[in-house]
N, C-alpha and C positions, 0 to 999 in steps of 0.2 A: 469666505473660505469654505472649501468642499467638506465635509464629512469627511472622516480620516474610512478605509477601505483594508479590514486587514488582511493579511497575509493568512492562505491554508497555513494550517496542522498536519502533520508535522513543517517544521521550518527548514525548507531545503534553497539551495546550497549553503551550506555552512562551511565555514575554512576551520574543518577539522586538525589539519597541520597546525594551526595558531593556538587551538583550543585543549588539545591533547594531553600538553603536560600539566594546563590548571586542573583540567578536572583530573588526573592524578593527584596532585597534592589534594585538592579542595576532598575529595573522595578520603584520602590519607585520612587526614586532622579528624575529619568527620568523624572514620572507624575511631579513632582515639575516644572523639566525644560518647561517642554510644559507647564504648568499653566502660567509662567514668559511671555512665548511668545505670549499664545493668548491674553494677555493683552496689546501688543503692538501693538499700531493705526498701523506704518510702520516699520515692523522689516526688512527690506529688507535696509533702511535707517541707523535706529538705532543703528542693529548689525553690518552693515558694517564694522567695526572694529574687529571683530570676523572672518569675511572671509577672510579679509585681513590677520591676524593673522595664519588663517588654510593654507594659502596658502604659507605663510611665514614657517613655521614648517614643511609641510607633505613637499615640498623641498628640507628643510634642511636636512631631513632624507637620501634625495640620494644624499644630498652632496654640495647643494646651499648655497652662503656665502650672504644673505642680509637680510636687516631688514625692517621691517613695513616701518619709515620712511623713506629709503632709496627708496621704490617702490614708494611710493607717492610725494617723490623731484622727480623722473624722469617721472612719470605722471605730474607735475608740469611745467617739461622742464628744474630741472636740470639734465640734462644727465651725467650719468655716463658710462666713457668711457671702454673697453675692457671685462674682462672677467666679471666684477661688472654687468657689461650692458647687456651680455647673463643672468646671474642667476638671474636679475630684470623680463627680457621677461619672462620667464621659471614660476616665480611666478605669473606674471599676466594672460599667460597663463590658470595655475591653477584656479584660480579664473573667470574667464572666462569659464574654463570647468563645473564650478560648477553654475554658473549660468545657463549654457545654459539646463546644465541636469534637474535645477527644472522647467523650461520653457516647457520642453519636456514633462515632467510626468506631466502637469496640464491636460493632454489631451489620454496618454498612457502609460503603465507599461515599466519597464525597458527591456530592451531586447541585443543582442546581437551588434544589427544595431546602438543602442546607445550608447552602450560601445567604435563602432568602431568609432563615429562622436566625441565623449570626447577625444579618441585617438588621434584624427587629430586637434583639436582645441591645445589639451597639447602639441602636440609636430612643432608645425605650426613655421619656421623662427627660431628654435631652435636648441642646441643640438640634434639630433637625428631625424633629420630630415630628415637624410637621412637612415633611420629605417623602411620604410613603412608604416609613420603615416597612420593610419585607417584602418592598414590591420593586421590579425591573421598572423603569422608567420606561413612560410611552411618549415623551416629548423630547425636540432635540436639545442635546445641552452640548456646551461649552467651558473651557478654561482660559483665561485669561485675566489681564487688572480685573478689581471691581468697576462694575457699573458698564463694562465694555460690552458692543456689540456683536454680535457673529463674525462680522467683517472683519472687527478690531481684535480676534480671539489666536491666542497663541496653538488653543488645541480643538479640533472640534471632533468627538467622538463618534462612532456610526449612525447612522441613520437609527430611529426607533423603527423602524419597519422592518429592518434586516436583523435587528438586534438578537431577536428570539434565536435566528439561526445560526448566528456566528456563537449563542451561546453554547445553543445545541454541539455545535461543532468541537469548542472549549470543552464542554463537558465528556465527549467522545474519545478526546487528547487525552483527559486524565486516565481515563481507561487506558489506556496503551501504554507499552513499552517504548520508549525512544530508548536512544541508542546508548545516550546514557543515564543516568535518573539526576543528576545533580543537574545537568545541562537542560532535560525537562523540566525539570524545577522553574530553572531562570524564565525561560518560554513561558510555563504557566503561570506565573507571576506577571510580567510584564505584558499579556494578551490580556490578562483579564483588566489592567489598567485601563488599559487600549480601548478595551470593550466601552471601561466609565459603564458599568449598567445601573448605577445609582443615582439617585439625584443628588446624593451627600455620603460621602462613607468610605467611598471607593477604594483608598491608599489602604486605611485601617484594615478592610474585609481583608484586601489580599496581603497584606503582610500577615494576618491571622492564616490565612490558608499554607502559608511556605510549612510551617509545622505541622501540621494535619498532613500535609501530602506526603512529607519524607514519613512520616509516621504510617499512614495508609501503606505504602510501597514499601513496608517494613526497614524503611532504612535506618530509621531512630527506634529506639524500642519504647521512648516516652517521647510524645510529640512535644519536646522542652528546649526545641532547637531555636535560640531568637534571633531575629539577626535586625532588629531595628536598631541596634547600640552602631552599625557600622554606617545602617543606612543615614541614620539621624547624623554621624560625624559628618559623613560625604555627602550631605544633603542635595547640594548647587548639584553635585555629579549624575548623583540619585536619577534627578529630573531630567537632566542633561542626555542623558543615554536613553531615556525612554523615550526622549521627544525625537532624537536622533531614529528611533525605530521609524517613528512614523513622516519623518522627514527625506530619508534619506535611505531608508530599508535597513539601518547598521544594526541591524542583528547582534553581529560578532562581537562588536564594542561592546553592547550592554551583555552578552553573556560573561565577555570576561572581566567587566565590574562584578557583576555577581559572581561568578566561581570565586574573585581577589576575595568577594566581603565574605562566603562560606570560607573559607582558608583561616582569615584572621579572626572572623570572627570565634570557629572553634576553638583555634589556640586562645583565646581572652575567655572564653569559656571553661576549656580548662581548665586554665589559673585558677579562675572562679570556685568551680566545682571542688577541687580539692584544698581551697582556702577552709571554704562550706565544710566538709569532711572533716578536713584538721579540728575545724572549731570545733565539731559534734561531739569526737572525739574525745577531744580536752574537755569538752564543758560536762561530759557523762563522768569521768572521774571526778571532775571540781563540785561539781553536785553533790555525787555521792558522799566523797571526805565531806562536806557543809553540810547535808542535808540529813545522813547516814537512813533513806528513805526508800520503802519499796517503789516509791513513785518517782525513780529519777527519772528514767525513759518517757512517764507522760509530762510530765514537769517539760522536758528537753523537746519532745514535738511540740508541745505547746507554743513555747516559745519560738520554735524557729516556723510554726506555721505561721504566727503572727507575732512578731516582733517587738510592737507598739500593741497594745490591750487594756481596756478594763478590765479588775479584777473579777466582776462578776463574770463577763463572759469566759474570762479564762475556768474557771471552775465548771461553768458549762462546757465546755471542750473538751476540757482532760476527766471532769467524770469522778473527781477527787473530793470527799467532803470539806466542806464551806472552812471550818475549822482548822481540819488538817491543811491544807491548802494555804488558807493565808497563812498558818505558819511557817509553812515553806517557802511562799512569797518573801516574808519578811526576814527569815535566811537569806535568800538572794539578793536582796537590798544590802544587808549587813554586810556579806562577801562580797557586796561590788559586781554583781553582776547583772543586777536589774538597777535603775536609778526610775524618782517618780517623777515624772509629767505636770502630773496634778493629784492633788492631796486628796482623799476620800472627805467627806463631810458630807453627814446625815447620809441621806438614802442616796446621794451621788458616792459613785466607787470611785476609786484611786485607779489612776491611769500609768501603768508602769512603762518602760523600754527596755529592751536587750540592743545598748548601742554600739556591742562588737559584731554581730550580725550583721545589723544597718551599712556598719561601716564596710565590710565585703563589698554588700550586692549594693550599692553603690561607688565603689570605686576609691573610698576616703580610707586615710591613713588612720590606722587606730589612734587614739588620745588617751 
């Protein structure tokens, strides 16, 4: 099999007639979503259960077995020993890379140098570490079964000799205005697949970038926009239309899988967002009556920043004396709103949970 050959930037002819009314909706929901966020004093706080979540699913996609709560017991300190324990780093990782990227763009556009610095964070002590985090691959690679040959390869990405310049290219798209930015999006998502500049990594990078970009091109006001919860459902389709690009030129297909997943996936977002709200809400009154405490508001970030915690580090975070503190903790036990993990003994701290939180940002019915 040849080396796949991609398509210039911008993607012309597109069947705009077909495409028109998605990205009006997808464009719709979206303003909705950013309306939800500018209104939140600390969404870097609040949604943290959302990141948690994106980095938990976009993962799962290359094949990680853990869940929200399982990354926050082993931030906690309970450790999860062997392969548990690599696909936990692998998430936090992720989450890590996404942070570091909105940090980046408060000051400069996305760029090449940044994609390779996300690269080195994602795969740092990890799987694939021995991949040459942070570097564009100089050999040809392939997709297909394990152990398959080139011949036997379902995808076989560009040449490493041409690689540099289709990057260049990539990177010259993001600068620009197409004609509309949700439908840019799709493009820039799906070229940089195409590209594979990684030796390992590739799906993770660019599902990390979808948010960086609507957030760089002002579309989001917090780059908090996830959409692996859709990609991860429709996974078979996910693949299906990218390969379709490079099989067949269908473009049009995989934009309007993407504009469907930005559509639903903001409405699910939504929901989300003012579940989040409602709870903040409520739990700043329920506090207060329980706690009757100058420290409800750190108490309440504390908790919805991290969830699952050790006591000690929660005292580190919110900045509250060791004393006062756990006595408020152990209000929140009494009122049913924290439950413990594991018991403190000796110089190990007690590992508590806020499991109406949890139960949101992933999807469970409270109990």
């Amino acid at each position: 099999m040849k080396p796949y050959e991609p398509d210039r930037l911008p993607i012309e002819p597109l069947d705009y007639k077909r495409l028109f009314g998605l990205v009006g909706d997808a464009n719709a929901e979206l303003a909705r979503y950013d309306g939800l966020l500018q209104g939140i004093v600390n969404p870097s706080v609040m949604l943290s259960p959302l990141t948690n979540e994106e980095a938990v699913l976009s993962s799962k996609i290359e094949g990680t077995q853990a869940t929200v709560d399982e990354v926050l017991e082993q931030e906690a300190g309970m450790i999860k020993p062997g392969e548990k324990g690599e696909d936990i780093q692998e998430i936090i990782n992720y989450r890590e890379a996404l942070r570091s990227g909105h940090y980046y763009l408060e000051e400069r556009p996305i760029t090449l140098s940044l994609v390779c610095q996300l690269h080195k964070t994602l795969l740092n002590s990890v799987r694939g570490q021995d991949k040459t985090p942070g570097e564009f691959r100089k050999d040809q690679n392939w997709i297909g079964s394990f152990g398959c040959t080139i011949e036997q390869a379902t995808f076989v990405p560009p040449n490493p000799f041409q690689l540099q310049d289709h990057l260049r290219a990539w990177q010259d798209y993001l600068a620009m205005n197409d004609i509309d930015l949700l439908l840019q999006t799709a493009v820039v998502h799906a070229q940089f697949e195409l590209l594979h500049p990684f030796k390992d990594g590739n799906g993770r990078i660019g599902r990390i970038l979808i948010p960086l970009f609507l957030y760089q091109k002002k579309k989001l006001s917090q780059p908090m926009f996830y959409l692996s919860s859709y990609l991860e459902t429709h996974r078979e389709e996910y693949y299906a239309r990218l390969q379709d690009i490079s099989r067949k030129g269908d473009w049009n297909g995989w934009i309007v899988f993407f504009l469907n997943g930005i559509n639903e996936q903001a409405k699910s977002n939504n929901a989300k967002v003012k579940r989040i709200m409602d709870l903040y809400e409520r739990m700043k009154k329920q506090i207060q009556v329980l706690t009757r405490s100058q420290y409800t508001v750190n108490l309440l970030d504390g908790l919805f920043d991290r969830p699952i915690f050790e006591t000690t580090n929660f005292i580190e975070r919110t900045g509250i004396h060791k004393p006062t503190a756990m006595g408020l903790l152990r209000l929140l036990k009494e009122g049913g709103i924290l439950s413990e993990l594991r018991q403190g003994s000796g110089r190990r701290a007690a590992v508590l949970c806020f499991h109406e939180l949890l139960n949101i940002a992933e999807g469970r019915k409270v109990v």
